[in-house]
N, C-alpha and C positions, 0 to 999 in steps of 0.2 A: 609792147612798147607803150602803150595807152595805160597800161599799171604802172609806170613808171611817171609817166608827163601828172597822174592824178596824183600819187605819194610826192612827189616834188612838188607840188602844189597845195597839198595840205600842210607840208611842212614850211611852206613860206609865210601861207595863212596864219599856221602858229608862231611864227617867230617875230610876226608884224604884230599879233595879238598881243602875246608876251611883252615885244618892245613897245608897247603903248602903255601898258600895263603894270611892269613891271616896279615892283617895290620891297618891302622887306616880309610883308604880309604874305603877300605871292609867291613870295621866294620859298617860305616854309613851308605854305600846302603845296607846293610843286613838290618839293622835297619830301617829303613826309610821302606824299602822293608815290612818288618812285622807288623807295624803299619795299612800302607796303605792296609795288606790283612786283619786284623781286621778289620778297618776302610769299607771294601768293605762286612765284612761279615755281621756287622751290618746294612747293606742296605739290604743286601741281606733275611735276615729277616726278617727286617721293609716288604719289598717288601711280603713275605710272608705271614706277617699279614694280611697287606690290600687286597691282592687276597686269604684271607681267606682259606690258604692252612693249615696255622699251627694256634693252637691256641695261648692265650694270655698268659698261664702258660706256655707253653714252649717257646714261643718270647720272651719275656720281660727278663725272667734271662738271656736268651745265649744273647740278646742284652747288658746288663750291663757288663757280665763278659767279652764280647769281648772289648766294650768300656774303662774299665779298667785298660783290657791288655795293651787296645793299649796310655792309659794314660799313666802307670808308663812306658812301655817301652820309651816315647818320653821322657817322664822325666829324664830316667837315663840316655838319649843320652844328653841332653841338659845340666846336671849336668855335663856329661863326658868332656862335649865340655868344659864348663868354669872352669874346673878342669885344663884342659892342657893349657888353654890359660895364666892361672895366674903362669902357672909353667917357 
């Protein structure tokens, strides 16, 4: 229960940081930031595959759904981007 009251608690921490924080600057290294840690997880799995640690039923989906992820998030940065450039 104590892993749970601590992660609720870091998560508050960041979301008051953030809301303090928060701008257009911030918004891209967060973004960018979360892509690149899909982007690392999907290696990190591949790497698991090949050292035969995990199998191919559980690589291969958390490979796509990270892959995904880290699509549309760059996508909605990149639509954001040329959202504000034409404004």
């Amino acid at each position: 229960m104590s892993e749970y009251v601590i992660e609720i608690g870091a998560f508050v921490v960041l979301f008051l940081v953030l809301k303090k924080y928060w701008n257009t600057k911030v918004k891209e290294y967060f973004g960018n930031f979360v892509v690149g840690i899909n982007i690392f997880v999907c290696f990190l799995f591949l790497y698991a595959f090949i050292n035969q640690s995990l199998s191919y039923e559980i690589v291969f989906p958390k490979i796509l759904l990270h892959g995904i992820v880290a699509t549309i998030i760059y996508t909605l940065f990149q639509l954001d981007k040329k959202k504000w450039r034409n404004i």
